[in-house]
Structures are given as C-alpha cells and as structure tokens.
C-alpha positions as CSV (number, residue, x, y, z in Angstrom):
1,X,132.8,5.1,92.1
2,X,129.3,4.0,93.3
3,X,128.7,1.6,96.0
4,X,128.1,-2.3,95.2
5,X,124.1,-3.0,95.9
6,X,123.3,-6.2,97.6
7,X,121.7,-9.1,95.9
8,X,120.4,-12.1,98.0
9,X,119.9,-15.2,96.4
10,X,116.2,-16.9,96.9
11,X,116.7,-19.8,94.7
12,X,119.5,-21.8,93.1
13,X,117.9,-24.8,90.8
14,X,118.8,-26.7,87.8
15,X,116.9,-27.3,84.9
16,X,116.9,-30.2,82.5
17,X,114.7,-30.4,79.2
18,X,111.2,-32.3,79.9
19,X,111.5,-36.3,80.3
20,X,112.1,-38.0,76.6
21,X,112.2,-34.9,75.0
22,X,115.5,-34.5,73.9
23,X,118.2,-37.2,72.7
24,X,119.3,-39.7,75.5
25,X,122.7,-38.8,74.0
26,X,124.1,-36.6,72.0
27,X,127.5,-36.0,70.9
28,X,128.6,-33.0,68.3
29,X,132.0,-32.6,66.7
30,X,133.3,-28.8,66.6
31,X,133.4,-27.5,63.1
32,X,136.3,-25.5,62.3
33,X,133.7,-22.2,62.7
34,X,133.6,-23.6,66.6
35,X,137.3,-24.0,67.1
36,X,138.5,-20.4,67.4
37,X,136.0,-19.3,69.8
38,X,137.6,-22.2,72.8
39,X,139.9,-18.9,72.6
40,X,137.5,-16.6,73.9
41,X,136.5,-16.2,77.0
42,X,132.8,-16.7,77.9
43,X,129.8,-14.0,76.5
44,X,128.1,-12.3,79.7
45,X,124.8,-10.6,78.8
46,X,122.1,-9.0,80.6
47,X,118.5,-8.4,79.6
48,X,117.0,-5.6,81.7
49,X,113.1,-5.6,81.8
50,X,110.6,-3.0,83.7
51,X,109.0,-5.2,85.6
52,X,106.8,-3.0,88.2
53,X,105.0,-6.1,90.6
54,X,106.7,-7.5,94.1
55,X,109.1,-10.1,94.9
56,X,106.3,-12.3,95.8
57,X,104.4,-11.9,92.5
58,X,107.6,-13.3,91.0
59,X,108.3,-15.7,93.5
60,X,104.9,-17.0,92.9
61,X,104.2,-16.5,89.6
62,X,106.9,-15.5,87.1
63,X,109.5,-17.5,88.7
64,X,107.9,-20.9,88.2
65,X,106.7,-19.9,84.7
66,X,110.5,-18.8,83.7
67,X,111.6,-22.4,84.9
68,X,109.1,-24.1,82.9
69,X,110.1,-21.9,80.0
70,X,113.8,-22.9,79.8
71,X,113.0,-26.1,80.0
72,X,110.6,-26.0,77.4
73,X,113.1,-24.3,75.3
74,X,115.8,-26.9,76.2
75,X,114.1,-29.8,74.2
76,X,115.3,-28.0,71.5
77,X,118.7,-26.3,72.2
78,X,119.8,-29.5,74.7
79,X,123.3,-28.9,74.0
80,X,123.1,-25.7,76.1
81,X,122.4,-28.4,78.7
82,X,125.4,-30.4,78.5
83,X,129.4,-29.9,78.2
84,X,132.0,-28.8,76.6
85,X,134.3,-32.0,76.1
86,X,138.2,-31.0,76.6
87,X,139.8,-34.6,76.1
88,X,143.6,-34.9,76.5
89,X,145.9,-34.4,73.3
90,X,145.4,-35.0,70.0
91,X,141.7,-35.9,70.6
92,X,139.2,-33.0,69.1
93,X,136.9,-31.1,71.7
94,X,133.0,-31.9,71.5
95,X,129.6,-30.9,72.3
96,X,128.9,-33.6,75.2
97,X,125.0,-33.8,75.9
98,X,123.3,-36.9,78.0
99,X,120.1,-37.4,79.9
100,X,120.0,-35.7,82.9
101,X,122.5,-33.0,82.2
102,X,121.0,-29.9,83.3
103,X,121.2,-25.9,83.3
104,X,122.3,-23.9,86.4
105,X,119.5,-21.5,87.7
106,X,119.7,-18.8,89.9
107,X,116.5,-16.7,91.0
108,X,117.9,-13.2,93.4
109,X,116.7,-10.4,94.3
110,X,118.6,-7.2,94.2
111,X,118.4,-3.8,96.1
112,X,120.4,-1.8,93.5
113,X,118.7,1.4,91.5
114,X,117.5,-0.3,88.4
115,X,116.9,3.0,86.5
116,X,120.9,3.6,86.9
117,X,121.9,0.3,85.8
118,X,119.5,0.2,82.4
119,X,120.9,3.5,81.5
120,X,122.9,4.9,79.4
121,X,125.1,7.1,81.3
122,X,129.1,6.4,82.6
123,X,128.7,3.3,85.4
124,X,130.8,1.3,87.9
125,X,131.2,-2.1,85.6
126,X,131.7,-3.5,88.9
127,X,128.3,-3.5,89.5
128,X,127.2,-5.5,86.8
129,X,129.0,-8.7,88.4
130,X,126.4,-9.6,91.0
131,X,124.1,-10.0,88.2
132,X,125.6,-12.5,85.8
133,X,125.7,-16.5,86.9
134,X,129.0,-18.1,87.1
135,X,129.9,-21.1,85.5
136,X,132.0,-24.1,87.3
137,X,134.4,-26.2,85.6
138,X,134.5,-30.3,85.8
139,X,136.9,-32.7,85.7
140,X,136.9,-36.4,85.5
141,X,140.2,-38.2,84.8
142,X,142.3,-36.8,82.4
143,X,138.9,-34.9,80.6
144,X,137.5,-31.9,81.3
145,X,133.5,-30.6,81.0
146,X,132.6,-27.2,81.0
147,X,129.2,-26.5,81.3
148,X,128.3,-24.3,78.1
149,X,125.2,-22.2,80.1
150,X,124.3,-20.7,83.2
151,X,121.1,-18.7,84.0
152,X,120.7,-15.9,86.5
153,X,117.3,-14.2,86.8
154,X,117.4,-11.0,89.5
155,X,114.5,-9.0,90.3
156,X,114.2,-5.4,91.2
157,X,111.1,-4.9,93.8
158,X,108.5,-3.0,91.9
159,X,110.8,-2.1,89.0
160,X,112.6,-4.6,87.1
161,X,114.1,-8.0,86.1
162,X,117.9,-8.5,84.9
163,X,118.3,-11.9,83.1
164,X,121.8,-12.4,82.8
165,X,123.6,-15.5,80.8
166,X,126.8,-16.8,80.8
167,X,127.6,-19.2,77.9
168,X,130.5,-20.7,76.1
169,X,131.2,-18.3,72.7
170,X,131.6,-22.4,71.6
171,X,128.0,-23.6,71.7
172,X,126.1,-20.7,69.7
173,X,127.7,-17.6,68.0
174,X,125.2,-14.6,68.1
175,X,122.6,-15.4,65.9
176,X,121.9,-19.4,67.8
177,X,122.1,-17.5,70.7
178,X,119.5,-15.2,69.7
179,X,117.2,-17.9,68.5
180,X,117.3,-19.4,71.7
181,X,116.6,-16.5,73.9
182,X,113.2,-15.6,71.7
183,X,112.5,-19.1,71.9
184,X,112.8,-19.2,75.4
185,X,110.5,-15.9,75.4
186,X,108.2,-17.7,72.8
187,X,107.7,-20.7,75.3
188,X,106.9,-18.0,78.6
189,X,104.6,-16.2,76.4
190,X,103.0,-19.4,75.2
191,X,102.4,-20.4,78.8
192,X,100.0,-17.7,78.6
193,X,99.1,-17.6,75.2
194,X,99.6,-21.0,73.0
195,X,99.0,-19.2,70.1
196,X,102.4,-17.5,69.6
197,X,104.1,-18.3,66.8
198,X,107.6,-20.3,67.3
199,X,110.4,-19.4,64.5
200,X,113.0,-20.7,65.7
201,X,113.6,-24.8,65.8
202,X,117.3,-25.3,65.6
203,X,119.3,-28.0,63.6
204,X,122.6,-29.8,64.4
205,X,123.4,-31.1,60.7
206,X,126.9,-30.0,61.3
207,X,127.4,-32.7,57.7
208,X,126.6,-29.0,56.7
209,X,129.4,-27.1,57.2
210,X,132.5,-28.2,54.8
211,X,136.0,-28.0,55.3
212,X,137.4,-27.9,52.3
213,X,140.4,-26.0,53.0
214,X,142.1,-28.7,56.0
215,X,140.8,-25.4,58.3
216,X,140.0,-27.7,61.6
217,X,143.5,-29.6,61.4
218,X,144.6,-26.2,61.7
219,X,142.9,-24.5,64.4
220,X,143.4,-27.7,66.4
221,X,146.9,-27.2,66.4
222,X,146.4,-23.5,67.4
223,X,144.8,-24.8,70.2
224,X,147.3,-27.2,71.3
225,X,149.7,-24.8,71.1
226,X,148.1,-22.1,72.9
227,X,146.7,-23.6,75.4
228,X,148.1,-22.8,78.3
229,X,148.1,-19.1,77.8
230,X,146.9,-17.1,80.4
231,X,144.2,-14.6,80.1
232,X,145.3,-11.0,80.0
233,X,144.3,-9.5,83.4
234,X,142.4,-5.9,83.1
235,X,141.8,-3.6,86.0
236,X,138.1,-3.3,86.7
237,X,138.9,-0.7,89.5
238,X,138.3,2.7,88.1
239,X,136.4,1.2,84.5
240,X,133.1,2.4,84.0
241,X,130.6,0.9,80.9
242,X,128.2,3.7,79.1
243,X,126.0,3.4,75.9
244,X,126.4,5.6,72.9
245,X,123.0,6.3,70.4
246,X,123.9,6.7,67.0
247,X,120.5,8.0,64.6
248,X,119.7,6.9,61.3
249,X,120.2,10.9,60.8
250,X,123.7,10.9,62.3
251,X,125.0,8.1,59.7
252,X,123.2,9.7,56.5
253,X,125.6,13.0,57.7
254,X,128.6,10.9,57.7
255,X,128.5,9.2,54.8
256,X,127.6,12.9,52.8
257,X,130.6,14.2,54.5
258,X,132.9,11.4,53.8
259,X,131.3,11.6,49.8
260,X,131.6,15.0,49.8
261,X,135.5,14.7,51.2
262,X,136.6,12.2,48.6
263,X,134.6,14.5,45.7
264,X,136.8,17.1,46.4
265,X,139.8,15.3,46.5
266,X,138.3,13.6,42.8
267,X,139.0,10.3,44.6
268,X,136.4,7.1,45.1
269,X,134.8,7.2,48.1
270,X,134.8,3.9,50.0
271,X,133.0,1.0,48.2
272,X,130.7,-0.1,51.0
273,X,129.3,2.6,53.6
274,X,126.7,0.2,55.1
275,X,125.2,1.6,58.5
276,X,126.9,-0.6,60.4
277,X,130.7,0.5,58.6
278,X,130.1,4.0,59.4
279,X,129.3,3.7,63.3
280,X,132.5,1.3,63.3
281,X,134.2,3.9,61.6
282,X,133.4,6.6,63.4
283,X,133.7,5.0,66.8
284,X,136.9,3.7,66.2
285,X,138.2,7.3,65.3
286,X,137.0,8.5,68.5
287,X,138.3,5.6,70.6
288,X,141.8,6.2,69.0
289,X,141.6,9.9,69.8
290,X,140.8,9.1,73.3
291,X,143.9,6.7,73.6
292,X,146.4,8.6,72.1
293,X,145.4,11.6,74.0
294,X,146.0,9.8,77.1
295,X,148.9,7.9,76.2
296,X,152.0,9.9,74.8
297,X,153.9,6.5,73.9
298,X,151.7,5.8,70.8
299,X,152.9,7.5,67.7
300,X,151.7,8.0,64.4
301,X,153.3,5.5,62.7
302,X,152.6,2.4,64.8
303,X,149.2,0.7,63.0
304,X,145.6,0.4,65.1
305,X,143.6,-2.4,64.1
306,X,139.7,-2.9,64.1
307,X,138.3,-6.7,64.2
308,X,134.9,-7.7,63.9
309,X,132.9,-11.2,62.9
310,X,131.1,-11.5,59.6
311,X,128.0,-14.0,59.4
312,X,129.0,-17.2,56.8
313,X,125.3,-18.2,56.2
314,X,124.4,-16.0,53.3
315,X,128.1,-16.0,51.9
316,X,129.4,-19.3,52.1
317,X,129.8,-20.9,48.6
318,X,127.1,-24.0,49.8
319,X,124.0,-23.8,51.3
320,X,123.9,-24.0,55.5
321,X,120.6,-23.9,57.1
322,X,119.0,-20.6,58.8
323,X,118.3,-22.8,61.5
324,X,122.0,-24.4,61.7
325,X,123.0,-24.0,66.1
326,X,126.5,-23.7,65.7
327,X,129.0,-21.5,64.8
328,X,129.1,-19.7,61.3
329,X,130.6,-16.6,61.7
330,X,134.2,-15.7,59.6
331,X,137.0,-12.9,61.3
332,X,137.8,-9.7,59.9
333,X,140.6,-7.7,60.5
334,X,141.3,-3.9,59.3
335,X,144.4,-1.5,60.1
336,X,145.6,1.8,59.7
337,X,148.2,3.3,60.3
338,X,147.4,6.0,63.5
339,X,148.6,8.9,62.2
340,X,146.2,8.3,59.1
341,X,143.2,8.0,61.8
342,X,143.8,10.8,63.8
343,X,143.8,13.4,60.2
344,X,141.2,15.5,59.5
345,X,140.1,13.2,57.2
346,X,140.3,9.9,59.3
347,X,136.7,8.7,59.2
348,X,137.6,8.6,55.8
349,X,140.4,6.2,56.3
350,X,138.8,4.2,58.7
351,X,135.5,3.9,56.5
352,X,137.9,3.1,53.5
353,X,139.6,0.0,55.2
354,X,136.8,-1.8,56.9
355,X,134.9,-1.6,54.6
356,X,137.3,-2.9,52.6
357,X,137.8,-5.8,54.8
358,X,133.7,-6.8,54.6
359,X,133.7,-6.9,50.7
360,X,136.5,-8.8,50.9
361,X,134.6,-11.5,53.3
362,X,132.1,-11.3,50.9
363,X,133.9,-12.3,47.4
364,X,136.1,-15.0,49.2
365,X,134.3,-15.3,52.9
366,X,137.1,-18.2,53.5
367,X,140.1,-16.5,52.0
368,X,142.9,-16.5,54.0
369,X,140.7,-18.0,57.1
370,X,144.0,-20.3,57.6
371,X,145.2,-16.9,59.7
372,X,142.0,-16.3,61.5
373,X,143.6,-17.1,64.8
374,X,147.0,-15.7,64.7
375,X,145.5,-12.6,63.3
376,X,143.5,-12.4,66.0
377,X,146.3,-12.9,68.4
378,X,148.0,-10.0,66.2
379,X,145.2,-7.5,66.9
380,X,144.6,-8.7,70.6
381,X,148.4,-8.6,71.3
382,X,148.5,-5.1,70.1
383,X,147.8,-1.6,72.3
384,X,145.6,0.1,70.2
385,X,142.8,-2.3,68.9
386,X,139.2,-2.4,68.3
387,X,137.1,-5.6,69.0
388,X,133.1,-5.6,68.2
389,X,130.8,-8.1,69.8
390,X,127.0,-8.2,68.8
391,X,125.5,-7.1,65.7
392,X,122.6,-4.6,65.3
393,X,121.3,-7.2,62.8
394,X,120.3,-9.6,65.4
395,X,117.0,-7.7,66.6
396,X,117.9,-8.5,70.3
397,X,115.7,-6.2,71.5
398,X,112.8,-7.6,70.0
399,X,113.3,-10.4,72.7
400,X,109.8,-10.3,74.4
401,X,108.9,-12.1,77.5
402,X,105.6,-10.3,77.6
403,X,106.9,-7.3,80.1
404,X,107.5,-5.4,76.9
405,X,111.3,-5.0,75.0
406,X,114.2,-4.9,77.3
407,X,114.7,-1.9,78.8
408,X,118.6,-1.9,78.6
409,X,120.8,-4.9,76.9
410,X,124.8,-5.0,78.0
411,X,127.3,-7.1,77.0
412,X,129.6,-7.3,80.5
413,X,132.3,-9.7,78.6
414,X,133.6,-6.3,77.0
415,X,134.7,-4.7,79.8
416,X,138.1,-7.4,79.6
417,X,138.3,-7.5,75.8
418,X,138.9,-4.1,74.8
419,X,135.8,-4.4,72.6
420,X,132.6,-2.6,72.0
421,X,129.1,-4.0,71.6
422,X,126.8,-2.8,68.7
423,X,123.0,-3.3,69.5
424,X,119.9,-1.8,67.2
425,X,118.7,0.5,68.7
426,X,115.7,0.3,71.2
427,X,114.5,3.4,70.6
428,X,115.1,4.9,67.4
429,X,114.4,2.8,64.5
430,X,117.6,1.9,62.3
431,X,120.0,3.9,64.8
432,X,122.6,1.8,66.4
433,X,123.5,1.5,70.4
434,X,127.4,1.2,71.3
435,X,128.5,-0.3,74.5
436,X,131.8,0.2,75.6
437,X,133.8,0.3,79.3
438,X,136.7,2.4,79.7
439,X,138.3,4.2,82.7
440,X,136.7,6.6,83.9
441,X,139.2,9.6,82.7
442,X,139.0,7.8,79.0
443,X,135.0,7.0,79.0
444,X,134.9,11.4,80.0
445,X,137.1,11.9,76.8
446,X,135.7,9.7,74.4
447,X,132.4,11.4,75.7
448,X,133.6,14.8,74.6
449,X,134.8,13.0,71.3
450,X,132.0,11.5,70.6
451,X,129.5,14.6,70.9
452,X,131.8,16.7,69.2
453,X,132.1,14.9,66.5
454,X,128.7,14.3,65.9
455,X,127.6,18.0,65.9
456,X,130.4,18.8,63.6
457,X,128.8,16.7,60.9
458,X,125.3,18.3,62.2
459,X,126.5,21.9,61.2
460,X,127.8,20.8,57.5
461,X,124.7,19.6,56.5
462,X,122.0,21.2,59.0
C-alpha cells in the first residue's frame, strides 16, 4: 500500500454568516424525509481542483477570498452553521441555529502526488483521511449538538486544491447540498465578478412537506429504539477506492443486448432502462461476481439486495419547492436471488428488478415508506448488498470556483458503507463515473469484471 503524505495545517478558523444577515434564531423541526438519515453516518466529499500557483498565492489570495465566500454563502444556508439538536427521550431532534454559531475551517497544505489522488486508478483509501475535516460533538446537560458542517480546504503546491466537507446526511440530502456548494462557488466567483448569476436561494418552508401517513411518529420510534447501536466497524487496512467510466456508448450496448435477450426469449424486456438503471445493473452484477468468487459461503439461493434513494420533489402527490433545503429523498430497495445474478442472463434480472423498484417509487413514491428504515436495516444487515450514494443528475462537476471543473470528485463515506458513488461524468458527456472501495484482491477482480464485461457487449454490436 502507498505511503501516507504529510499535510500541515496553516490555518484553523471559524466562519459565521456576515453580521444581521441571517435569523438571530432559528429553529427547524425534522420532517419525516430528515429522520432516517440520523441513521447514517456523516457524507465525506472531496472536490479536487488543478490549481497550478504557490502556497503563498493562496495564502494570500485564494484563502481569504474562500473565507469570505462561505460566509457569504452562509446567510443563506445558516443552518449549516448551527446544530443538530439531540434532546433526551420522547422530545423530536431539531435544526438548532443562533447568532454566533459558526462553521469549522481548516486551510493545509499537503505534500501528497495530487495527480495519483484525482485519478482514477486502485488507491490506498487511507490516504484520503488527511484531507476531510472532522466534526466534534457537544454536549450540554442532558442534550446533545452536533455541528452539521465542517470545511477543510488543502492545497497541493503548484498543482491543486482538495476541498473536502463533512456534513450531517440530516441538514441537506444531495441536491441542498449541491445548491450550496455552487452557491458557495457563485459567491468566490462573484468576488471577482458580480455579475454571475446566483440560482440557488434556499427555503426552509418545511409547512411544505406533509405527513399524511403518521411517517414521523414512526421513524421517531425507530430511532429510540436503535439508538444505541453501534456502527459496524470495516477494515480500512488493505481497501483501496478506484473510479469506473461508463460511455453513453457502453449503456446504448446494454440495453440492445438486454432487448435483444428478452426478444428471443418472446418475453418483455424491463419497463424502465433509464441510464442510470443500467450502470446500477450492470455494476451490481459485477460486484456480486467479485464477492462470490472470493467468498465460497454465499450460495445461490441466499438473495443480494441493491438500495438506492429516489428524489420526492417531482413525485410527491403536492407541490414542494425546487428551492426546499431539507430532506426529500424516498428509499428503494431491490433483490434477487444470487443465483439469478450470477446467469448468463443476469443483467437482465438485475435491470428487471430495479427498475422495477423506481416505477414503483414513481406511481406511489410513499408506498410502503412505513418500512423505509427496517428495510434498510434488512439490506445493511445482509452480506451481499449494494448501497448508491450520489446521483449523476446532480451536475456536481459543474461546481466552478473559477479554477475550472473539478478535476476528480470522491465520496470517502463509501469506503464504510459497502456503497458505490454514481457521479456524471467529467469527461464524457452523458457517461456516468462509479466510485467504489474494495480490498485490494476484490477492487483487481471486479476490475477484470468490469472490462470484460464491457467488451463483451462491445463485440455483439461493434
């Protein structure tokens, strides 16, 4: 494994949102979208950006202007600013925000190979660590506060800049999150040019969101109950993260073949192979490969699942804002049984069922969400399970600070979830980036999989 690269810190700071600009208190209820995600542990991303000038020009120059920035940015998302409100039983957790409260800062500089980092290729996810901010827990009587952000902004001499994030799943899902990272790029644009357009002004209406269905009552006790659990430990030792491209080209094979399969069979193909479906598909045919191949206690007739998040803004039966920073995000869960996978015709099987479970979120996006968290404890509970984090329909790589897109974007909270990230692409317009961390030995074979497999559909149809 490669050696850990030093980082030395230059700067640790906190910053608040500009003087009256933001509510001298604010206090926001968790919906029942919020609730599940106290569950989760924290998301961990890094932005890598080329960035070819000397410490001191950021020292003197970008490093005051990224501090202004954020807290420009924070007069809008001030929530981010405050806590996470864990009172004692029955009372609900809240989003706790008051004058003064403040984000957590950290400006270092790093003597790692920032070309190996940003790449795609098989990595020590060890060394991703130094780059992400840690977030401190508070207590005060019988209540706790969890801050709900923390900033960490490294810089690469002559190369790059790494802006990693740690923030509680509980504040933002991924699109909130997103609108506050371009608005925090619109604001360190606009420092240079006031010009730039700003999108995205958040609202915290959460009268929006309905429960019509006694949903909060029912995660709340979820949580109660569940508590105390304790995270499941996962040996970083010998894990390694790497990025996977799928084309536009690659997906258009797929779906002829899987057509073509079912034609021959004078069966239906699947009713929804989206872009998105087929990469999940087709991924989590080649993870399943790679686990079973390693891992002689699995047998065919034990079921693999495959979870993933579905947005609730465009199919919620009432209108919710565009704009709404929160939670809205439903769970989907899909399974199959292994031996079904691992055929000659899995893709098929795996195409079949998820998408399945997304038209189903889309005719009844609330049907059977009374389950959401015990399913989830279902799929995470078992050994053979799929997780997906991101979406490629969030545009994250459009996120601009004026040093160009990011060079690389990771998601370092998979490496303990058994999950996978799905990015667009940044170089190839409508293909999709996967990020996943395995052992090394596993990350090799899913490698081998993966290439395979994707030359296999080449040579039908090329």
């Amino acid at each position: 494994m490669a050696k850990l690269f030093t980082v030395q810190v230059l700067e640790h700071c906190f910053v608040s949102p500009p003087p009256n600009s933001a509510p001298k208190a604010s206090l926001l209820p968790l919906t029942f979208f919020d609730i599940p995600w106290l569950f989760i542990s924290p998301g961990q991303p890094l932005f890598f950006y080329e960035y070819p000038y000397p410490t001191s020009f950021f020292t003197s120059t970008t490093l005051p202007n990224l501090k202004h920035s954020l807290s420009l940015t924070l007069q809008h998302y001030y929530p981010f600013a405050g806590n996470l409100l864990l009172p004692s039983q029955p009372a609900k957790p809240e989003l706790l925000y008051t004058d003064g409260d403040k984000v957590g800062l950290t400006f270092a500089e790093s003597g790692g190979d920032f070309s190996h980092l940003s790449g795609n290729h098989p990595r020590d996810v060890n060394q991703f660590y130094q780059l992400l901010p840690k977030l401190p827990k508070c207590v005060s009587g019988e209540k706790q506060l969890h801050p709900l952000l923390a900033v960490q902004v490294t810089v690469f001499p002559n190369c790059g800049i790494c802006i990693g994030l740690t923030y509680h799943y509980v504040a933002a899902d991924g699109r909130t999150f997103n609108n506050f990272m371009k608005t925090w790029a619109w604001y360190y644009c606009g420092i240079r040019d006031s010009s730039f357009p700003i999108k995205y002004l958040p609202s915290y209406d959460r009268s929006v969101i309905i429960d019509t269905d006694g949903l909060e009552e029912i995660f709340l006790k979820e949580w109660w109950n569940r508590k105390s659990s304790q995270e499941v430990v996962v040996d970083l030792s010998k894990m390694v993260r790497a990025t996977f491209v799928m084309s536009l080209n690659d997906m258009e094979r797929i779906k002829k073949w899987i057509i073509a399969q079912c034609r021959k069979k004078n069966q239906s193909p699947p009713i929804h192979l989206s872009p998105s479906v087929l990469v999940c598909a087709f991924v989590w045919v080649c993870l399943l490969k790679t686990q079973v191949g390693l891992n002689e206690k699995c047998f065919g007739e034990d079921s693999a699942y495959f979870g993933f998040n579905a947005g609730g803004i465009t199919r919620l039966d009432y209108p919710v804002p565009a704009t709404y920073s929160g939670n809205c995000l439903g769970f989907g869960r899909s399974m199959a049984k292994i031996k079904e996978l691992l055929a000659d015709e899995g893709i098929v099987v795996a195409a079949d069922v998820i998408g399945n479970t997304v038209k189903k979120l889309d005719r009844a996006f609330l049907g059977g969400a009374e389950k959401w968290i015990s399913e989830w404890g279902v799929l995470i509970g078992s050994e053979l399970h799929v997780l997906v984090s991101w979406s490629p329909k969030l545009d994250l790589y459009e996120t601009d600070f004026g040093w160009g897109k990011p060079r690389k974007i990771e998601e370092i909270s998979i490496d303990r979830m058994r999950a996978i990230s799905m990015t667009e692409s940044r170089d190839f317009k409508g293909g999709i980036e996967v990020g996943l961390a395995l052992p090394k030995s596993k990350m090799d074979a899913f490698g081998t999989f993966f290439i395979e497999g994707l030359k296999f559909f080449c040579n039908q149809f090329d």
